[in-house]
N, C-alpha and C positions, 0 to 999 in steps of 0.2 A: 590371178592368184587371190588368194581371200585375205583380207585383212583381219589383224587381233587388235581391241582395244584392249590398252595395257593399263589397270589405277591402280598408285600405291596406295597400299590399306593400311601398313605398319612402320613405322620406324626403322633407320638401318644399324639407330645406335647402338650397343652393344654387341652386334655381330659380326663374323670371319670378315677382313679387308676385300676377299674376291666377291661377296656377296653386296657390298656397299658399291666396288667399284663396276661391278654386273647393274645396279640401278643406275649409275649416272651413264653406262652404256646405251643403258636401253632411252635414257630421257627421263630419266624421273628424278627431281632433286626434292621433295617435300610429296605429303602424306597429300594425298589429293590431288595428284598430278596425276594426269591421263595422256596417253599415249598410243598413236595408231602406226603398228608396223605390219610388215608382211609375211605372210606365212612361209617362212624359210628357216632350214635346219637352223643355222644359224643363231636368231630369235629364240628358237624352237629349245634351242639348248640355256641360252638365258635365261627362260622365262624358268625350266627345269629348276636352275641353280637358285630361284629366289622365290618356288612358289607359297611358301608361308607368309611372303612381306606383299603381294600384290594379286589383286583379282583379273582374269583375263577373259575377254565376251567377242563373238566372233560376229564381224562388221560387213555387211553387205556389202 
């Protein structure tokens, strides 16, 4: 299955609670964290709910 690297680019301050607690799901707790998960709905549906806070690059 293919991996996604996940970095947070933005801030989760002033945003809906399920979008703050979607980053500390995925592994992200500060602006510069990166994170490799796997290509599964799952992820697939997180990365959805928070892609203005985070950039995503697909990992050999």
């Amino acid at each position: 299955m293919a991996q996604l690297q996940i970095r947070q680019t933005k801030s989760p301050i002033g945003r809906k609670a399920n979008q703050r607690e979607t980053l500390r799901t995925l592994g992200l707790k500060r602006i510069g964290d990166t994170v490799v998960r796997e290509d599964r709905p799952e992820v697939l549906g997180m990365i959805h709910t928070v892609t203005h806070l985070i950039d995503v690059t697909e990992v050999d």
